[in-house]
VOBA-1610 file (N, C-alpha, C; in pm, whole numbers, padded with zeros to 5 digits, always signed):
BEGIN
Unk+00083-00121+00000Unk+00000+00000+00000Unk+00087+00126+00000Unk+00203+00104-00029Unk+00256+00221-00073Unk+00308+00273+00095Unk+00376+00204+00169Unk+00402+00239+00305Unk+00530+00216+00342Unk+00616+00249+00369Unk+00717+00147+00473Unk+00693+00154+00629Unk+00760+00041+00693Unk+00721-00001+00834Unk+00700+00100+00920Unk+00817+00165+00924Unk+00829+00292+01004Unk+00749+00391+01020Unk+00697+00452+00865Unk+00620+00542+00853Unk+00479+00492+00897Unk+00447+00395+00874Unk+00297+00314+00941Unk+00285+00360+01067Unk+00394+00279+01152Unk+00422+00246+01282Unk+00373+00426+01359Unk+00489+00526+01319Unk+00454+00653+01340Unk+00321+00730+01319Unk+00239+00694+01192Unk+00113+00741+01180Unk-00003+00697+01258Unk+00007+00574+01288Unk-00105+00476+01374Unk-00036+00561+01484Unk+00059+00572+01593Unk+00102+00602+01715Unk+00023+00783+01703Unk+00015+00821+01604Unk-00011+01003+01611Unk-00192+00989+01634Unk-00261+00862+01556Unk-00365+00873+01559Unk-00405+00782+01608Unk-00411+00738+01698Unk-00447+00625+01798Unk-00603+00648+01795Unk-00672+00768+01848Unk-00803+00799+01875Unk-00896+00774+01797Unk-00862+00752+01657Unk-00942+00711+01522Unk-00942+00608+01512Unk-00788+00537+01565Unk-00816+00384+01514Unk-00897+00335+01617Unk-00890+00351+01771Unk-00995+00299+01890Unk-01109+00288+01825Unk-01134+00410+01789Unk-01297+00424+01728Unk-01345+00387+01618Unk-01296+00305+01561Unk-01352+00239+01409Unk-01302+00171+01455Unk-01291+00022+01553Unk-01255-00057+01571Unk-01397-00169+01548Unk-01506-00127+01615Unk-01645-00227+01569Unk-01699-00222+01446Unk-01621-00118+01399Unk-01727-00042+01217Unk-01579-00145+01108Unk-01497-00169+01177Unk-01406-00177+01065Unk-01439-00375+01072Unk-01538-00432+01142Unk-01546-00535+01160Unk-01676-00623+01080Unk-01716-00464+00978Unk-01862-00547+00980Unk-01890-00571+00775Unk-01714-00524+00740Unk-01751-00572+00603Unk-01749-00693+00579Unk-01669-00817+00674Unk-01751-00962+00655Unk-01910-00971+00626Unk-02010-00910+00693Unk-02101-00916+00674Unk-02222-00875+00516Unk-02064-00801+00447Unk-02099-00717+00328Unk-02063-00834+00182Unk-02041-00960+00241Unk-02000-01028+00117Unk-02113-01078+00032Unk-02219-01087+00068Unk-02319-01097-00041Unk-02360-01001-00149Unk-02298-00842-00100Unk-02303-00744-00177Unk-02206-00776-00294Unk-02121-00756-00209Unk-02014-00801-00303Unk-02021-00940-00408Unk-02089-00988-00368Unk-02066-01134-00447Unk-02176-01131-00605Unk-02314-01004-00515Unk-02381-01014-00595Unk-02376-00896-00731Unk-02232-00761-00692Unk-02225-00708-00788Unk-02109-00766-00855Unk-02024-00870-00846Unk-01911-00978-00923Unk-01958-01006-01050Unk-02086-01060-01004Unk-02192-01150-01072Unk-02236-01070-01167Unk-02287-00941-01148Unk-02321-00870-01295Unk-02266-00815-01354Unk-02107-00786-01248Unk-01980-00771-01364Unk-01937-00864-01483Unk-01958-00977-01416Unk-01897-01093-01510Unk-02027-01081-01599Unk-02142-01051-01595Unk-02232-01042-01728Unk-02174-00956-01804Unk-02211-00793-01806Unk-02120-00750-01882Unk-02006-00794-01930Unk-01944-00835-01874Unk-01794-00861-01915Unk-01729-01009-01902Unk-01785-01118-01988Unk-01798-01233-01938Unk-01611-01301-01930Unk-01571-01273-01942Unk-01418-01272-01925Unk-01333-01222-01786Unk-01400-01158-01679Unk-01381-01136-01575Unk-01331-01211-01495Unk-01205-01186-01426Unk-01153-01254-01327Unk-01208-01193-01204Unk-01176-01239-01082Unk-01221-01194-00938Unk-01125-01284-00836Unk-01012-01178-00808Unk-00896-01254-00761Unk-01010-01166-00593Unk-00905-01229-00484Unk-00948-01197-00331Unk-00929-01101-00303Unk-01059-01045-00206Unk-01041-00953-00143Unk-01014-00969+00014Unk-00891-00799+00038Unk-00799-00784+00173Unk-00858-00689+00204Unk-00910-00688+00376Unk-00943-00584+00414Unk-00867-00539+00547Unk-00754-00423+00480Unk-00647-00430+00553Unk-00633-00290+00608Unk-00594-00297+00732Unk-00585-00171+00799Unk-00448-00074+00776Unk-00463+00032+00723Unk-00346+00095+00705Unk-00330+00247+00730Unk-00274+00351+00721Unk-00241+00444+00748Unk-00286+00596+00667Unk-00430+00542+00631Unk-00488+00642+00542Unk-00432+00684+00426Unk-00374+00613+00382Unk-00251+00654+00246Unk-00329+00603+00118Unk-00396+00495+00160Unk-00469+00422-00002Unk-00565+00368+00013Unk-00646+00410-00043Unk-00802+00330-00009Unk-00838+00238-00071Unk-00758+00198-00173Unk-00769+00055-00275Unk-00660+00063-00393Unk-00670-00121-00400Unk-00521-00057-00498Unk-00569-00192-00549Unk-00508-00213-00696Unk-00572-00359-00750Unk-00414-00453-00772Unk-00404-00527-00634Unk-00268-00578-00662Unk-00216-00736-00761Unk-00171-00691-00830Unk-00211-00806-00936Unk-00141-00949-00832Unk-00053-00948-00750Unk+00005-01038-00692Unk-00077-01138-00588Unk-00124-01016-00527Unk-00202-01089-00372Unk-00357-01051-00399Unk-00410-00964-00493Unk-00547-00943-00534Unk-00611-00813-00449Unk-00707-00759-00484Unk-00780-00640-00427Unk-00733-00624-00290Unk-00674-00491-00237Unk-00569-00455-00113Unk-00755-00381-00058Unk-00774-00360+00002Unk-00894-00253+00100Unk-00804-00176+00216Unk-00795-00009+00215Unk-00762+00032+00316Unk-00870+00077+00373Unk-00915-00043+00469Unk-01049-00035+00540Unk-01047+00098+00651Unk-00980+00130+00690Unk-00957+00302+00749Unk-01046+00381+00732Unk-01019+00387+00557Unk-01089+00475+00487Unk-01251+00486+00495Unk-01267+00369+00531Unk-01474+00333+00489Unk-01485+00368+00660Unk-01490+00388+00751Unk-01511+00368+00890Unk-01567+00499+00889Unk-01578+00627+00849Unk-01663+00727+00884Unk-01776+00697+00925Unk-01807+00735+01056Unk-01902+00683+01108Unk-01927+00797+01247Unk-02106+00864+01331Unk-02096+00977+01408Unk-02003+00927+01528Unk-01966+00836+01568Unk-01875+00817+01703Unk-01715+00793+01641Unk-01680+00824+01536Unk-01513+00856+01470Unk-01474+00930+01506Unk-01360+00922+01605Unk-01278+01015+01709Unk-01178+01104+01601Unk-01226+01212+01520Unk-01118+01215+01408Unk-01048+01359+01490Unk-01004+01384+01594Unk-00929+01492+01702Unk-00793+01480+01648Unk-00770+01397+01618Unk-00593+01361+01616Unk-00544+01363+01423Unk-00651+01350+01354Unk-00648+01356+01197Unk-00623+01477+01155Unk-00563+01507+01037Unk-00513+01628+00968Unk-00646+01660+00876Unk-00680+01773+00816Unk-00741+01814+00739Unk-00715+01718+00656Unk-00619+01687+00571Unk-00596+01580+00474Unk-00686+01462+00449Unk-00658+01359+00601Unk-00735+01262+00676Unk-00832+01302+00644Unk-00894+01360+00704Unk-01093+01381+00672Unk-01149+01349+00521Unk-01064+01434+00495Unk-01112+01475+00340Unk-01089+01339+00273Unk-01035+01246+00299Unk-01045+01091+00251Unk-01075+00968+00323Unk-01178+01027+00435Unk-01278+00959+00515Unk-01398+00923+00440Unk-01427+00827+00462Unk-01571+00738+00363Unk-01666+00668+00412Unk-01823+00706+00430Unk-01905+00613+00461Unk-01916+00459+00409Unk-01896+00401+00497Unk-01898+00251+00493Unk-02007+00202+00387Unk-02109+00305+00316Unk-02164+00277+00241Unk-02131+00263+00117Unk-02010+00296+00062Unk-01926+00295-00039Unk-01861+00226-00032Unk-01878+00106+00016Unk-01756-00033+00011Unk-01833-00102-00111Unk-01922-00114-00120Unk-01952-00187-00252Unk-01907-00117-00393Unk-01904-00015-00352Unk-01900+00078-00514Unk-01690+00082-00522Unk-01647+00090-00386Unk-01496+00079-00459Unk-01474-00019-00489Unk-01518-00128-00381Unk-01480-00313-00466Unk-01526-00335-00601Unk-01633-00282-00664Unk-01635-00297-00823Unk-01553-00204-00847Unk-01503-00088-00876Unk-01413+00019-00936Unk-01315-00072-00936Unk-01254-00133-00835Unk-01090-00236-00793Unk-01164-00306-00922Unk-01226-00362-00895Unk-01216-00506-00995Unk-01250-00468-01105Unk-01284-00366-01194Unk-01313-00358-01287Unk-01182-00340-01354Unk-01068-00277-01258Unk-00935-00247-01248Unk-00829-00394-01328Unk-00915-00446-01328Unk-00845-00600-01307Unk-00868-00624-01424Unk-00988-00614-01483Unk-01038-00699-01615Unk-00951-00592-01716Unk-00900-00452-01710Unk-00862-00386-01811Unk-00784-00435-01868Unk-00754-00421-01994Unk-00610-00479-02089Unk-00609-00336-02186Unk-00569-00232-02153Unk-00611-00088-02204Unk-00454-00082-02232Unk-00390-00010-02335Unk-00259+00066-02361Unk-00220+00142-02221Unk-00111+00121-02177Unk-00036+00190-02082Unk-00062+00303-02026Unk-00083+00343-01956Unk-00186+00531-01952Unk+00013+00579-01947Unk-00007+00717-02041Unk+00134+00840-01982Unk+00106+00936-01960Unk-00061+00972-02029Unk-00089+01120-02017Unk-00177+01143-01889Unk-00242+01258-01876Unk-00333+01308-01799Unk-00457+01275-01878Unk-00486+01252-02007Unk-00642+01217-02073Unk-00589+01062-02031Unk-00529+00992-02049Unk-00525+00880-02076Unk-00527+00834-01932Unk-00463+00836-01844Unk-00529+00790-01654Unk-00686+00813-01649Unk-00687+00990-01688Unk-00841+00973-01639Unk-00953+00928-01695Unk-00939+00880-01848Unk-01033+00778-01907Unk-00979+00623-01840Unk-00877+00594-01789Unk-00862+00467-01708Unk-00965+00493-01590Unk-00935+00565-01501Unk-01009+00579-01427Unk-01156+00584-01422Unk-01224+00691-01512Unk-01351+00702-01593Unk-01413+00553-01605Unk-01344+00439-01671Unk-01390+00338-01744Unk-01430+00252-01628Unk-01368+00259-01443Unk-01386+00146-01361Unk-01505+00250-01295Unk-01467+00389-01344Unk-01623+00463-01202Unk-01768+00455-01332Unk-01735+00455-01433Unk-01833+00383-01504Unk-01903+00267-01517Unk-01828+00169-01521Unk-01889+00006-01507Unk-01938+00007-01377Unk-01880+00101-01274Unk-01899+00078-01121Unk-02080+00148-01135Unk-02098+00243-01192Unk-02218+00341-01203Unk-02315+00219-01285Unk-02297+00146-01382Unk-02351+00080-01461Unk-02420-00074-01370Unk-02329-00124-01299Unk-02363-00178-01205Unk-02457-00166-01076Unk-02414-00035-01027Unk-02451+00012-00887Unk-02578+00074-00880Unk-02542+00172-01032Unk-02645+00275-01019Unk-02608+00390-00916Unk-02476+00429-00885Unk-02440+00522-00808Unk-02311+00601-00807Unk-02259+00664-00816Unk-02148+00748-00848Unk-02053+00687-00754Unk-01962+00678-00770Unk-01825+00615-00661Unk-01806+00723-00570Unk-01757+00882-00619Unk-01746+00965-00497Unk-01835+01093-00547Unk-01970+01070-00477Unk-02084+01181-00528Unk-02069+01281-00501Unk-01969+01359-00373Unk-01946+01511-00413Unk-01860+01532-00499Unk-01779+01499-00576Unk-01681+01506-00650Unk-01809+01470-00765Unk-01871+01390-00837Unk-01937+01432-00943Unk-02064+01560-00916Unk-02056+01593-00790Unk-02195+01634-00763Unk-02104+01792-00832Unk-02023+01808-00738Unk-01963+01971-00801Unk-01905+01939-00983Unk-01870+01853-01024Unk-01813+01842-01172Unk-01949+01824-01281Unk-02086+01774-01231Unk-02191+01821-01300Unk-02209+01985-01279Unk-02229+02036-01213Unk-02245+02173-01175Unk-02145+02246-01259Unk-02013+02239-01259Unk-01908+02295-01339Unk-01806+02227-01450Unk-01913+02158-01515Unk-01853+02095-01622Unk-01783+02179-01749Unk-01849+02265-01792Unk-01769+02347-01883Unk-01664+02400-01847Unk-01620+02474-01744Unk-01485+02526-01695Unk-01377+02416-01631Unk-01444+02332-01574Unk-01357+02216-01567Unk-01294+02130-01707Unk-01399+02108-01789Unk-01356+02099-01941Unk-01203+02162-01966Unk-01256+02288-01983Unk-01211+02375-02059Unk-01064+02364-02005Unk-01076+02387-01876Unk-00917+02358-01798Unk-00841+02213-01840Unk-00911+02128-01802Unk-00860+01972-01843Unk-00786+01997-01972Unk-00841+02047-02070Unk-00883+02009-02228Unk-00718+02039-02222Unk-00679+02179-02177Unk-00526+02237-02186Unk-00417+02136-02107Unk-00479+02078-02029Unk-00366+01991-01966Unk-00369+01843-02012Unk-00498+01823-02084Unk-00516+01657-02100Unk-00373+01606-02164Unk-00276+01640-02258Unk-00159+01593-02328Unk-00040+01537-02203Unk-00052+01642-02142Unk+00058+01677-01995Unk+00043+01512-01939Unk+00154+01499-01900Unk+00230+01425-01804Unk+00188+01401-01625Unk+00124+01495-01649Unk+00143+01575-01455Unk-00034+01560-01434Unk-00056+01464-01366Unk-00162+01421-01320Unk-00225+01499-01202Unk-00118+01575-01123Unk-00151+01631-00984Unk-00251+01682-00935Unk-00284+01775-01022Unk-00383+01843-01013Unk-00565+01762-01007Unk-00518+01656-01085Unk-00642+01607-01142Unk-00700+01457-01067Unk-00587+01419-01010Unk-00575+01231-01022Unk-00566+01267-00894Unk-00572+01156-00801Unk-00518+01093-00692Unk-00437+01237-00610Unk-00558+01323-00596Unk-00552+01438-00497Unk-00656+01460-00453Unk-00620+01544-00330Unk-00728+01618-00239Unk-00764+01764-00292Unk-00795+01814-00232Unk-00873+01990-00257Unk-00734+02057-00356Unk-00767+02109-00447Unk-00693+02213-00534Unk-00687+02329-00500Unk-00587+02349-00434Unk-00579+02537-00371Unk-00598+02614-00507Unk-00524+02557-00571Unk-00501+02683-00704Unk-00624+02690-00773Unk-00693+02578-00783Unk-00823+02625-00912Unk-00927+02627-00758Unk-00960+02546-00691Unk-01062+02552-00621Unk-01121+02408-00637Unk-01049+02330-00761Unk-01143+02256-00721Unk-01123+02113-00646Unk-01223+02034-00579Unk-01164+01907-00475Unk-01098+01832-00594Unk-01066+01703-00549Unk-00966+01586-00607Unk-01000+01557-00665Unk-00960+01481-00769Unk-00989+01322-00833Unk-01077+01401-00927Unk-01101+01519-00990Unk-01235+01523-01084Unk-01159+01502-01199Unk-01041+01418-01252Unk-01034+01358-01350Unk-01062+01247-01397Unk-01130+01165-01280Unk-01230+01086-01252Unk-01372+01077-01336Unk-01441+01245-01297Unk-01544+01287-01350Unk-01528+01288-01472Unk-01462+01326-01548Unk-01345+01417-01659Unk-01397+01247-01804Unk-01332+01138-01696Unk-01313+01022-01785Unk-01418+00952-01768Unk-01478+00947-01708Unk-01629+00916-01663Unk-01705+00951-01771Unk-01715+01096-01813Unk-01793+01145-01901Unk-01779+01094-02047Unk-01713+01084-02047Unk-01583+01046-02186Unk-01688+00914-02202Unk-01648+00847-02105Unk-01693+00675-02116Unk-01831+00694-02130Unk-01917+00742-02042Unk-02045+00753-02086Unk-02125+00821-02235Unk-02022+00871-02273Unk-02134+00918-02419Unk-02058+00828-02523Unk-01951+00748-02482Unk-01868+00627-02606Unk-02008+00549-02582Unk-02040+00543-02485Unk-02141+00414-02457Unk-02276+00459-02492Unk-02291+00578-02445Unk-02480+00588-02501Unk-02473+00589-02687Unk-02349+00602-02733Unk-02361+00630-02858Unk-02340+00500-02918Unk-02311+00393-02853Unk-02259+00248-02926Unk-02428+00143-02943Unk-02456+00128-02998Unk-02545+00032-03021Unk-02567-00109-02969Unk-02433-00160-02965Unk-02422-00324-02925Unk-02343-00252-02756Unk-02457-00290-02652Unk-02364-00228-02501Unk-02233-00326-02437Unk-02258-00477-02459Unk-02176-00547-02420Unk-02095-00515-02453Unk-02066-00480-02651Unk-01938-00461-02687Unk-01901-00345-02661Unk-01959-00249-02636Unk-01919-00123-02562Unk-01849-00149-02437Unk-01849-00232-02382Unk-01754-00263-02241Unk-01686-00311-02256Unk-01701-00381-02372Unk-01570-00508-02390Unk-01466-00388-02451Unk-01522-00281-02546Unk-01395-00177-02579Unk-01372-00088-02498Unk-01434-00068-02380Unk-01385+00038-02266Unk-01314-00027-02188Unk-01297-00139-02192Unk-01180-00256-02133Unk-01054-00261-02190Unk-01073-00246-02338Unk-00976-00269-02370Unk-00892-00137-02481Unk-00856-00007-02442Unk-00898+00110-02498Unk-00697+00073-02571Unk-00667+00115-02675Unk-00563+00105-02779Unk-00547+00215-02769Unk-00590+00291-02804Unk-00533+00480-02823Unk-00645+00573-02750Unk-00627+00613-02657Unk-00738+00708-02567Unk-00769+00810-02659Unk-00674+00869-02742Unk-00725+00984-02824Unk-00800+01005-02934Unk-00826+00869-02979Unk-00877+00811-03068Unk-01038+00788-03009Unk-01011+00716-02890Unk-01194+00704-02795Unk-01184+00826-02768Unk-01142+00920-02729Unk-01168+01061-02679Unk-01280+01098-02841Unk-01200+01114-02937Unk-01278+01181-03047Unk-01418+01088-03045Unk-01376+00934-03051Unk-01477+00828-03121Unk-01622+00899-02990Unk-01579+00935-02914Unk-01675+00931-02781Unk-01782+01008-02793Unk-01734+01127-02922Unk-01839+01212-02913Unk-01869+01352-02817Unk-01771+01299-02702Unk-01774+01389-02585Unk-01763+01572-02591Unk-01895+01629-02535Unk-01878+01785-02582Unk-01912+01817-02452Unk-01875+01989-02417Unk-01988+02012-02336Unk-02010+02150-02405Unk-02163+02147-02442Unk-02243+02290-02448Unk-02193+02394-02418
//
């Protein structure tokens, strides 16, 4: 999970008060495996080629909330899902919070992970090309669920889709994900994390309302050869 010993060891010792307190909440996704078992199941429809290696639900240091490890199979930084009103979060950084998660979203990241799994997509290097990776697992995850993976983050990127566009559009070539990917709040533009998420999300959804045959529409959002090529094929505008 992207940790070494030490640095663990030190973060758990700073926040002791959070971990006490998600200690009964972090116990009750055993109880969540029929969810899980039963959105596998309509993954592998769509996508009848689907693997479903094991899921870890492992306690770690707020650093990663899922990671799709091709070795040991779906990692869970169950930490993350424990938001809950008796979460002692006194000892957490602004940071921490802001990647705190209702336990009601354990079903929707375990499909995102695993959809992670079935991809055989060209290498991502750019900034369009991660966030249509990304896009393609919070899509199948939406297609499945019927629910957005992180709903304030699409809730503000419906609201400001054109200026978010418009910004992306200049950086989509770029290298430098920072801004867009696998961050928290954006001092400089204003806006929260991950809305390159939203960004590729969108992308994926109008490749798909525009494809006729839907299976094979997943089977090619699985397997994407040139992103810039689905970027155009996608159709994707905003007004």
């Amino acid at each position: 999970m992207n940790s070494n010993l030490q640095y663990f060891i030190n973060s758990i010792r700073l926040k002791q008060s959070y971990y006490r307190s998600i200690k009964d909440v972090s116990k009750q996704f055993k109880t969540m495996r029929p969810q899980f078992v039963n959105a596998a199941k309509k993954l592998e429809i769509l996508y009848p080629e689907s693997i479903f290696p094991p899921i870890y639900f492992l306690v770690g240091n707020l650093n990663n909330v899922g990671t799709a490890d091709g070795y040991s199979g779906l990692l869970i930084g169950t930490e993350h899902l424990c938001k809950h009103p008796g979460a002692d979060t006194s000892q957490l950084t602004m940071i921490d919070k802001l990647v705190l998660f209702d336990t009601s979203l354990a079903v929707r990241l375990i499909v995102h992970e695993y959809v992670h799994f079935q991809q055989k997509n060209k290498q991502e290097q750019t900034l369009l090309e991660y966030s249509i990776m990304e896009g393609v697992a919070d899509f199948i995850t939406y297609l499945i669920t019927g629910k957005y993976t992180a709903p304030e983050v699409y809730k503000y990127g419906f609201a400001n889709e054109g200026a978010i566009w418009k910004y992306f559009s200049d950086e989509m070539n770029s290298e430098n994900t920072d801004k867009w990917l696998y961050n928290t709040y954006n001092s400089q533009t204003g806006y929260p994390g991950n809305l390159g998420y939203f960004i590729g999300f969108r992308i994926c959804e109008s490749y798909f309302r525009q494809t006729v045959n839907k299976q094979n529409a997943v089977k090619e959002l699985l397997e994407i050869k040139d992103f810039n090529q689905f970027l155009i094929k996608s159709g994707y505008r905003v007004e």
